[in-house]
C-alpha positions in Angstrom: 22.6 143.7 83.6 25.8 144.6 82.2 28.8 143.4 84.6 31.5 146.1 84.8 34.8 143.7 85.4 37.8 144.6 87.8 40.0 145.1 84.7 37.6 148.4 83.9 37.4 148.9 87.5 41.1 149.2 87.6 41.8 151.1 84.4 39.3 153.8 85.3 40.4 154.2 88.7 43.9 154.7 87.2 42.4 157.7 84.7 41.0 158.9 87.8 43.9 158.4 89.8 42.7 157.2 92.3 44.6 154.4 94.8 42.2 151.4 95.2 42.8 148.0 97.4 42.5 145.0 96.3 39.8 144.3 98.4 38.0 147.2 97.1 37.8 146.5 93.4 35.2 143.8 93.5 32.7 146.1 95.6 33.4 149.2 92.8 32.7 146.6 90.2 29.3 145.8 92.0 28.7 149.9 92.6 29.4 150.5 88.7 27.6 148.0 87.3 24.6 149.0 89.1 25.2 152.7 87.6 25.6 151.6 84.2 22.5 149.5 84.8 20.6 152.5 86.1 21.7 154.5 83.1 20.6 151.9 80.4 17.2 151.9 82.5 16.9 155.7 81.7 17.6 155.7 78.3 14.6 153.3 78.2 12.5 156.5 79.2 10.4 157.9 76.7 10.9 161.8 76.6 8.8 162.2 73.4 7.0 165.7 73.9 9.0 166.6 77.1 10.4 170.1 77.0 14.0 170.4 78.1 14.5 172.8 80.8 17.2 175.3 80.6 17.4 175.9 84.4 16.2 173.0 87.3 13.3 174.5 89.1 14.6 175.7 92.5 13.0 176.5 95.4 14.7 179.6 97.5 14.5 179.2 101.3 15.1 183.0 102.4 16.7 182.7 105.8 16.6 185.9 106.2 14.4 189.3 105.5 16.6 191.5 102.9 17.3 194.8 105.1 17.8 198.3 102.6 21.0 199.5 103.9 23.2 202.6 103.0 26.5 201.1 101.5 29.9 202.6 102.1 30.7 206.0 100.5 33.1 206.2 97.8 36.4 207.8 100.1 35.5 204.8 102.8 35.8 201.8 100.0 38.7 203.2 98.4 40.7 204.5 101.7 42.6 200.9 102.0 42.9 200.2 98.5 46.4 199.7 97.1 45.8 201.9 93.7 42.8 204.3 93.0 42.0 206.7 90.1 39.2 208.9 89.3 37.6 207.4 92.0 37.6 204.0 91.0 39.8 200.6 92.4 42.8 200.7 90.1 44.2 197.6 89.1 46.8 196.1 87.0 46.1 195.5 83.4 45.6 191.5 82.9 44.8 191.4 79.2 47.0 192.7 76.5 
């Protein structure tokens, strides 16, 4: 197992910039070292023939039933808008 030492500890946490106790620094040491450890364990892992995904499968939990529903005319959307023309939102040019 490869040790991560409080010198790393403290140099990372300073790119980071983060703010660690002193007391805290061994127990990050301990934490890292057991992630680096994990990684080297899964480069062990033979992928040989596995496909790469593109996309994580994902299951969708539908909390609710989708409802067809008239939408807001054209005069309603743009009645509060700060700029309209030809019937669209009119904003301020962005790109040159």
């Amino acid at each position: 197992m490869l040790q991560v030492t409080p010198e790393e500890v403290q140099h990372v946490a300073r790119l980071a910039r983060l703010h660690l106790q002193p007391d805290e620094v061994p127990r990050m040491a301990a934490e890292l070292s057991r992630i680096v450890d994990y990684m080297a364990q899964l480069q062990q892992v033979d992928t040989t023939g596995v496909q790469p995904m593109e996309q994580p499968e994902v299951t969708v939990q539908r909390v609710r039933r989708d409802v067809v529903r008239r939408g807001l005319r054209r005069e309603a959307a743009l009645a509060r808008a700060p700029r309209s023309r030809a019937g669209f939102f009119s904003v301020p040019k962005v790109l040159r």
